[in-house]
C-alpha positions as CSV (number, residue, x, y, z in Angstrom):
1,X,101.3,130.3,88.6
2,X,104.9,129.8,89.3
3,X,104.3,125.7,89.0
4,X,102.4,126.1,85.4
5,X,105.7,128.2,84.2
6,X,108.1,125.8,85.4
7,X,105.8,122.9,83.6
8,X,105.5,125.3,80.5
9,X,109.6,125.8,81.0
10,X,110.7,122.4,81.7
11,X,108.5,119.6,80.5
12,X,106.0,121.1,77.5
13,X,108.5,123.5,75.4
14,X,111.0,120.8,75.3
15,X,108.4,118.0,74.3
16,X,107.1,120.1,71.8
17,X,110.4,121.4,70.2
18,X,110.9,117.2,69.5
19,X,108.0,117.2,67.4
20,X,108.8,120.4,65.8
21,X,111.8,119.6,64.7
22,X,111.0,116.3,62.5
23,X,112.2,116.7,59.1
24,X,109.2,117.4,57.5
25,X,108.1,119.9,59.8
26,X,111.3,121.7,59.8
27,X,110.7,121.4,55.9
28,X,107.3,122.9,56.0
29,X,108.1,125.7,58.8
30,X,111.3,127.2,56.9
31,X,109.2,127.7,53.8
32,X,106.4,129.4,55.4
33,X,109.2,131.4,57.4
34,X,110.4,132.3,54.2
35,X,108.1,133.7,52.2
36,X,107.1,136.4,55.3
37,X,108.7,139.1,53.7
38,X,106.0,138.8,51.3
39,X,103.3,138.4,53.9
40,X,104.5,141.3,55.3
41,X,105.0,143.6,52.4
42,X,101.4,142.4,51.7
43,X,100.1,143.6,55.0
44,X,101.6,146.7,54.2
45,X,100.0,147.2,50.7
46,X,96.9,146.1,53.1
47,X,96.9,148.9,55.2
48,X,97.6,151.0,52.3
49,X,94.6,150.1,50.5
50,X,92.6,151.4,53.2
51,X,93.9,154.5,51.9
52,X,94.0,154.0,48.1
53,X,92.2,151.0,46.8
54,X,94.6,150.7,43.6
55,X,97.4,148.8,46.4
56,X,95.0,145.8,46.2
57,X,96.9,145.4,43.4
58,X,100.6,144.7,44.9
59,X,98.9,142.9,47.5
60,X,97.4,140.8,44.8
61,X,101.4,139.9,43.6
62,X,102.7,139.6,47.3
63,X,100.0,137.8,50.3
64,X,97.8,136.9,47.2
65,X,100.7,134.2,45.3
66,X,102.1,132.5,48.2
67,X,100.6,129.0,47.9
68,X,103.0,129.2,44.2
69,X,106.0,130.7,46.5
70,X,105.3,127.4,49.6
71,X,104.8,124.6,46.2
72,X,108.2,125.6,45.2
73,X,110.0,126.1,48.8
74,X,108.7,122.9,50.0
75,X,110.3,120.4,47.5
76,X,113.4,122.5,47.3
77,X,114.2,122.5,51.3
78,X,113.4,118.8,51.4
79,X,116.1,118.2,48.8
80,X,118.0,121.0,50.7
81,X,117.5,119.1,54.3
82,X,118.2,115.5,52.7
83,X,120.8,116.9,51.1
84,X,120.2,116.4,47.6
85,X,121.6,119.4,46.5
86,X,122.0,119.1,43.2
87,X,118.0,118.3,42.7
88,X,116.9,121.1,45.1
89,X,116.2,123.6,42.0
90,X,114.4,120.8,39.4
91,X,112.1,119.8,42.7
92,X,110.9,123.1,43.4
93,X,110.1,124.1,39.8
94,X,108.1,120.9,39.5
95,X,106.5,121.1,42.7
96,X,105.1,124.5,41.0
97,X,104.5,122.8,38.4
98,X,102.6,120.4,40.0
99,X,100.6,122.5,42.1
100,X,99.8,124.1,38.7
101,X,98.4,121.1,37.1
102,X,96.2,121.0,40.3
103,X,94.4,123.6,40.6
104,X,93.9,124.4,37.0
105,X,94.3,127.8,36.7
106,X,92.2,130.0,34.2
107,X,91.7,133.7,34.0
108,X,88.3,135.7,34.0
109,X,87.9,136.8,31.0
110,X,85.5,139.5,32.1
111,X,88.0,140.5,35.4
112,X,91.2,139.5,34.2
113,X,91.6,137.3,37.4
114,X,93.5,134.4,37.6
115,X,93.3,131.6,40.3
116,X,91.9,132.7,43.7
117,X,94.1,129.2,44.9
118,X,97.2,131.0,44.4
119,X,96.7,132.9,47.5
120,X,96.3,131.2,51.0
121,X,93.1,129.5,49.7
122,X,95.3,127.1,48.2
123,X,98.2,126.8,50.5
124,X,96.8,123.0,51.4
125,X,96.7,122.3,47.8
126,X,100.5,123.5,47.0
127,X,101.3,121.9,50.6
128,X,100.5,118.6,48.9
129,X,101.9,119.5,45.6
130,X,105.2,120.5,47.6
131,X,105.3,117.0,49.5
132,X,104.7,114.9,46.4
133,X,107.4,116.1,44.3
134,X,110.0,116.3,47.0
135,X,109.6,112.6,47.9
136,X,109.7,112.1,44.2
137,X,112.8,113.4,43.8
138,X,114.1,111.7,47.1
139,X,113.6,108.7,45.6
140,X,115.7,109.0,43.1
141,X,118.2,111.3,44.3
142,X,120.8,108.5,44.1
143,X,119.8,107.1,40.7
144,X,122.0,107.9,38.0
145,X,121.6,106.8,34.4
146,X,125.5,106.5,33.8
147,X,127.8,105.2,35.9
148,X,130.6,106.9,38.3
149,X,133.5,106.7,36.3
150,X,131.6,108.4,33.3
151,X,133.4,111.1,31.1
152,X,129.8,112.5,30.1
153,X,129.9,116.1,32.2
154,X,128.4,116.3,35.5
155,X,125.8,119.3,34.3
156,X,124.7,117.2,31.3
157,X,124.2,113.9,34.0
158,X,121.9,116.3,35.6
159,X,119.5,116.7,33.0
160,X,119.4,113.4,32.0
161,X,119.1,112.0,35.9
162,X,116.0,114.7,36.3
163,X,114.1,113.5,33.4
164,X,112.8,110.7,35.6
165,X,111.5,112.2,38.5
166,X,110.6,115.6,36.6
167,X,108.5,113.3,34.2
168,X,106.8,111.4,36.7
169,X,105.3,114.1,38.4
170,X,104.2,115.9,35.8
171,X,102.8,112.8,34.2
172,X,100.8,111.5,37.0
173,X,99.4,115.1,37.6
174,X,98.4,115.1,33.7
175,X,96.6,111.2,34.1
176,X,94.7,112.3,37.2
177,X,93.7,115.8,36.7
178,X,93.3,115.3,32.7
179,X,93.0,111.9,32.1
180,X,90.9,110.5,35.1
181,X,89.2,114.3,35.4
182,X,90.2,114.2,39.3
183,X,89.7,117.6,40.9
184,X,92.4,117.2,43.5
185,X,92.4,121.1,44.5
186,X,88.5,120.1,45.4
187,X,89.0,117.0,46.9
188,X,91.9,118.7,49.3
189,X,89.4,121.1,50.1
190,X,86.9,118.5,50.4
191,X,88.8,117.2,53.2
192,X,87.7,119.9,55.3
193,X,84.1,120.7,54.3
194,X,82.5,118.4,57.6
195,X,83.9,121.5,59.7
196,X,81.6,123.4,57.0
197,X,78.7,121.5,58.0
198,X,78.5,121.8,61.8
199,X,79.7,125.4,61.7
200,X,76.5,126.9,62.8
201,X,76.5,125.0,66.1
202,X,77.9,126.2,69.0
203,X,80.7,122.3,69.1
204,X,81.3,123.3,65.1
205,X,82.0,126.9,65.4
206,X,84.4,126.2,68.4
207,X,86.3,123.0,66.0
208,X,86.5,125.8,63.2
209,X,87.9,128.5,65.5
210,X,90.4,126.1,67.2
211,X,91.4,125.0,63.6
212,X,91.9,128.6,62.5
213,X,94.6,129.4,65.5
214,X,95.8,125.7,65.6
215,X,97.3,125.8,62.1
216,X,97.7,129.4,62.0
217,X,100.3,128.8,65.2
218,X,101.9,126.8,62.9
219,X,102.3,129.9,59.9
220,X,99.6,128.3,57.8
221,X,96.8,131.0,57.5
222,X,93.8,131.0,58.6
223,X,92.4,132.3,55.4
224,X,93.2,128.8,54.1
225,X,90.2,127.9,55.6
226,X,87.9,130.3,53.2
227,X,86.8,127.7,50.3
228,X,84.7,125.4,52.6
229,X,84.1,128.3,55.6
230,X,83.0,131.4,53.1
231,X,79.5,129.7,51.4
232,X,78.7,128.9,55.0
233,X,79.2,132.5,56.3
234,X,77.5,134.0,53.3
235,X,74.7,131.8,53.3
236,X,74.4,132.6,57.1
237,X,74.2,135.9,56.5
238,X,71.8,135.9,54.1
239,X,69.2,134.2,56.4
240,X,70.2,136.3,58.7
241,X,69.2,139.6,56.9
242,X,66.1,138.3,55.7
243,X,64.7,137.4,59.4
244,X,65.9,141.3,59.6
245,X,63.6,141.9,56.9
246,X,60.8,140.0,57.7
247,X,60.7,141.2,61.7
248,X,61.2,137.9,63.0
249,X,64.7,137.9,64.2
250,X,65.8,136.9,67.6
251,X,68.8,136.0,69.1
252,X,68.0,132.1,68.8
253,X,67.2,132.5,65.5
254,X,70.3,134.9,64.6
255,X,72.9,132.7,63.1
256,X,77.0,133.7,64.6
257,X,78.5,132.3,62.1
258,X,79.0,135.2,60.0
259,X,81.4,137.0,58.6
260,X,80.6,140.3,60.7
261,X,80.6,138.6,63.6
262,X,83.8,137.0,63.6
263,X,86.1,139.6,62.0
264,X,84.5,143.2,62.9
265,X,81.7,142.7,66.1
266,X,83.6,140.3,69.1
267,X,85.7,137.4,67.9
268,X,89.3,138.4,66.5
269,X,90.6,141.3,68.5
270,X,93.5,142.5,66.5
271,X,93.3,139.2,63.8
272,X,92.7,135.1,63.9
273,X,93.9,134.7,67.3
274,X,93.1,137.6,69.2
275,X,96.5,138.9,69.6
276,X,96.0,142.1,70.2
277,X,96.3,142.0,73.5
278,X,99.6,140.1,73.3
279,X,100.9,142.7,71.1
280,X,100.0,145.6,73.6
281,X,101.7,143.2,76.4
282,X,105.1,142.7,74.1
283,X,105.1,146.8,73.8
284,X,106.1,146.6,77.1
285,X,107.9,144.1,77.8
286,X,111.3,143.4,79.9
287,X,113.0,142.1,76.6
288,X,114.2,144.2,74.6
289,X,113.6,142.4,71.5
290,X,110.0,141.8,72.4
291,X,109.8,145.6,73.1
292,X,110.8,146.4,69.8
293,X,108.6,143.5,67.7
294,X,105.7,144.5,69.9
295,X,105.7,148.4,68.8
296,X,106.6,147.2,65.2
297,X,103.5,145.3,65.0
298,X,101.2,147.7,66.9
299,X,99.7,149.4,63.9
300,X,98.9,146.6,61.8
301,X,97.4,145.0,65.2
302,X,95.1,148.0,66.0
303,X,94.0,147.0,62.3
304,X,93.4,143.0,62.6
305,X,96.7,142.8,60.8
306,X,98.5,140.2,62.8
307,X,101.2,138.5,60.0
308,X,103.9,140.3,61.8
309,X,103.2,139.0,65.1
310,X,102.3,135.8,64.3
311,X,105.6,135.0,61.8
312,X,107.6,137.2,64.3
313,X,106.8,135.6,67.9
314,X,104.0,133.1,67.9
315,X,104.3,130.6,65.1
316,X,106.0,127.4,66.2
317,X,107.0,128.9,69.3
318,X,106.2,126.5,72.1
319,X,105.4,129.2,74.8
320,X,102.7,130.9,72.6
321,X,101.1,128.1,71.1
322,X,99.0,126.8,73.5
323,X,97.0,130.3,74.3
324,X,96.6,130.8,70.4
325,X,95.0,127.7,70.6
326,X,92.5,128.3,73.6
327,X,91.7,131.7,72.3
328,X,89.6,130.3,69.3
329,X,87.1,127.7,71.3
330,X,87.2,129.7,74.7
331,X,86.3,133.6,73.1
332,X,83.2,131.7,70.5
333,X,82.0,130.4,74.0
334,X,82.1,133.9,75.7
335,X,80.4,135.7,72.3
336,X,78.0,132.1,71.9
337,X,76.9,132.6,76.1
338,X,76.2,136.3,75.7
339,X,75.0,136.7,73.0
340,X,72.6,133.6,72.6
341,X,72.2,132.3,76.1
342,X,72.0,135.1,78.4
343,X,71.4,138.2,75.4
344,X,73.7,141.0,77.1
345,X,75.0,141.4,73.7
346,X,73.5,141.6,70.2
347,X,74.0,139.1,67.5
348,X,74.8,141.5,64.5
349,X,72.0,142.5,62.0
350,X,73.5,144.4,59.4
351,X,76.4,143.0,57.0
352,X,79.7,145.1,58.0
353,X,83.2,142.7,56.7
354,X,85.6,146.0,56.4
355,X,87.9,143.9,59.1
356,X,90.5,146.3,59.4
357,X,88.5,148.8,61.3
358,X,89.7,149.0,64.6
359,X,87.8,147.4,68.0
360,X,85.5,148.2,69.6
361,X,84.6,151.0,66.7
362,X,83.7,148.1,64.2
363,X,81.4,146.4,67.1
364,X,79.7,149.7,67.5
365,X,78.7,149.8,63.5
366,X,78.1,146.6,63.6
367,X,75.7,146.3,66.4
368,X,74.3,149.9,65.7
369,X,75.7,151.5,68.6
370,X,74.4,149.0,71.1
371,X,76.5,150.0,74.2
372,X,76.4,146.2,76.1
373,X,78.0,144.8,73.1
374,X,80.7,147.5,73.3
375,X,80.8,146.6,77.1
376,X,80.9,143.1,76.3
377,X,83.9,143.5,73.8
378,X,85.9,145.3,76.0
379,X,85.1,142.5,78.7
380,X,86.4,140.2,76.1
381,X,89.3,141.9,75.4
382,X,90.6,141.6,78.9
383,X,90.1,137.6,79.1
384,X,91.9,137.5,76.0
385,X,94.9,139.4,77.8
386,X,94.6,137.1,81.0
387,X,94.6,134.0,78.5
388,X,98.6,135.1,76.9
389,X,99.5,136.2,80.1
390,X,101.3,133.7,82.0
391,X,102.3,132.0,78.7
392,X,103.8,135.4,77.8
393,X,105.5,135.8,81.0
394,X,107.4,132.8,80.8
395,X,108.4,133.4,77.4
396,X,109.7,136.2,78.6
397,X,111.6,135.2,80.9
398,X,113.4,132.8,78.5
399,X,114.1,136.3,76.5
400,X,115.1,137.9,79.2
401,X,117.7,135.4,80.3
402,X,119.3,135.0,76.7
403,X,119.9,139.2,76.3
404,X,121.7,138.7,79.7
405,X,123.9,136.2,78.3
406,X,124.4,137.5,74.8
407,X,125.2,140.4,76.9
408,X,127.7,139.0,78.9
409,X,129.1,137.3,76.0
């Protein structure tokens, strides 16, 4: 144990702070960073709504528009880290813009909806949107249409300089979404749909769970995933409740793939990445800091909520990474082997998605009060926990070690 906390200390975090500190990662971390207060606030109005359905409404205008917030930030702290000051504003409004044009929004008239994409659904889509119209606008961030010497004021330069970036964008946006009918939103998406397609094996469901915590370590949700995962899920769960129906069901006919089971029966103990454990680990931790994050984010936790966690200790953070990242193929191998190989625990049979009910009380709805698969979730909870344990442990050390010193100090 000590030798794999030195390695984690010494040779991996190091390595891995390189990559994450390439310009266009920085670029993309800083504006996911920045939008968590509205992540947050939204996990609030979450937990509210369990409540008093009418705060799905702020939720809608917080967690529900930040793929609009990341198409803005994106193109703006490019310009910001190049420093093209000057352009930073006109990028980001035209990276919106952009985005936008992309995924085409219209409202419901019968709901009064507008774009589901707005939320993380579209965060690839405004990710894209974000990059294109900051290199744009790094292009020609040294091009000027008058000269140095001009008397024309710098304000008015401005606006003329922009035109050319601003109207590149938003006319090759216009020729391929209206001109050459491209659906880029859908091709983005498209990108992804193979995981789609092997989902209901036991290789595809462990490539979509790693996925999930892989980018979600890097604070891009997991929930961005939805467009190509969700028809999947539903349609398992439809041919799951019809075997139901007709009496035929068995566990090697039972597909896992399901909604139910991956938010309320075993999978994500405390959210996409089974941090609950971690959380409950952080409450009592030697660090101060990690004490307090760790009772802050207890609530939301014991209700799958895990933004705060996530944006607060895990995201990009070298020490906590790599056990996000085993948590997604290593706990659908645990639920696939018990469930399917050796049956100790049952393959849900009713549809149950209210995710923010609490563990193991959602697995006990879900599987009807079958008391191995309460068993087994507990079980599961305690691998999790052995999984963030040493990586926590060094991490906290590192903590540990910088109070002292800013205590010293």
């Amino acid at each position: 144990m000590k030798s794999f906390m030195n390695w984690l200390e010494n040779s991996f975090a190091p390595k891995l702070q390189k990559i994450t500190n390439a310009t266009w990662i920085v670029v993309i971390k800083d504006s996911i960073l920045q939008i968590l207060p509205f992540i947050l606030a939204g996990s609030l109005f979450c937990c509210l709504a369990i409540l008093n359905g009418s705060f799905w409404t702020p939720f809608g205008w917080t967690m529900s528009k930040i793929s609009l917030m990341i198409a803005f930030l994106i193109p703006f702290n490019y310009c910001e880290k190049k420093r093209y000051r000057k352009q930073r504003l006109l990028a980001g409004i035209t990276g919106l813009l952009l985005f936008m044009i992309f995924v085409n929004p219209e409202v419901d008239p019968a709901s009064g909806q507008g774009q589901s994409l707005y939320g993380a659904a579209g965060l690839f889509v405004a990710m894209f949107a974000g990059v294109v119209s900051g290199l744009v606008f790094g292009a020609f961030a040294k091009f000027s249409f008058f000269k140095e010497d001009s008397v024309i004021p710098d304000f008015v330069r401005q606006w003329f300089d922009a035109l050319l970036p601003i109207m590149l964008v938003i006319a090759g946006g216009w020729c391929l979404v209206d001109i050459l009918g491209l659906d880029i939103a859908g091709t983005i998406q498209t990108i992804f749909s193979p995981l789609a397609l092997i989902a209901n094996t036991l290789p595809g469901m462990m490539l979509v769970t790693f996925f999930q915590c892989f980018i979600y370590s890097m604070g891009i949700s997991g929930w961005v995933l939805t467009p190509v995962t969700d028809p999947v899920k539903r349609q398992a769960q439809e041919m799951n409740l019809a075997l139901v129906a007709a009496g035929t069901a068995t566990a090697q006919n039972l597909s896992l793939f399901t909604e139910t089971t991956m938010y309320t029966c075993y999978l994500w103990i405390g959210g996409i990445g089974a941090t609950l454990s971690l959380v409950l680990m952080m409450c009592f931790s030697k660090s101060q800091e990690l004490k307090a994050l760790g009772r802050a984010c207890l609530g939301p936790g014991i209700l799958n909520i895990n933004e705060p966690v996530i944006f607060g200790a895990v995201a990009w953070n070298p020490y906590l990474m790599i056990p996000m990242w085993i948590q997604g193929p290593l706990n659908t191998l645990m639920v696939w082997a018990f469930t399917k190989w050796l049956p100790i625990a049952k393959i849900p049979r009713i549809q149950f998605e209210l995710w923010y009910c609490p563990y193991p009380i959602s697995t006990w709805i879900s599987t009807e009060g079958h008391l191995m698969s309460i068993l087994f979730v507990i079980a599961e909870f305690a691998v999790q926990a052995l999984i963030w344990y040493p990586f926590f442990k060094a991490y906290e050390k590192k903590k540990v070690a910088e109070e002292a010193e800013a205590a010293q100090a």
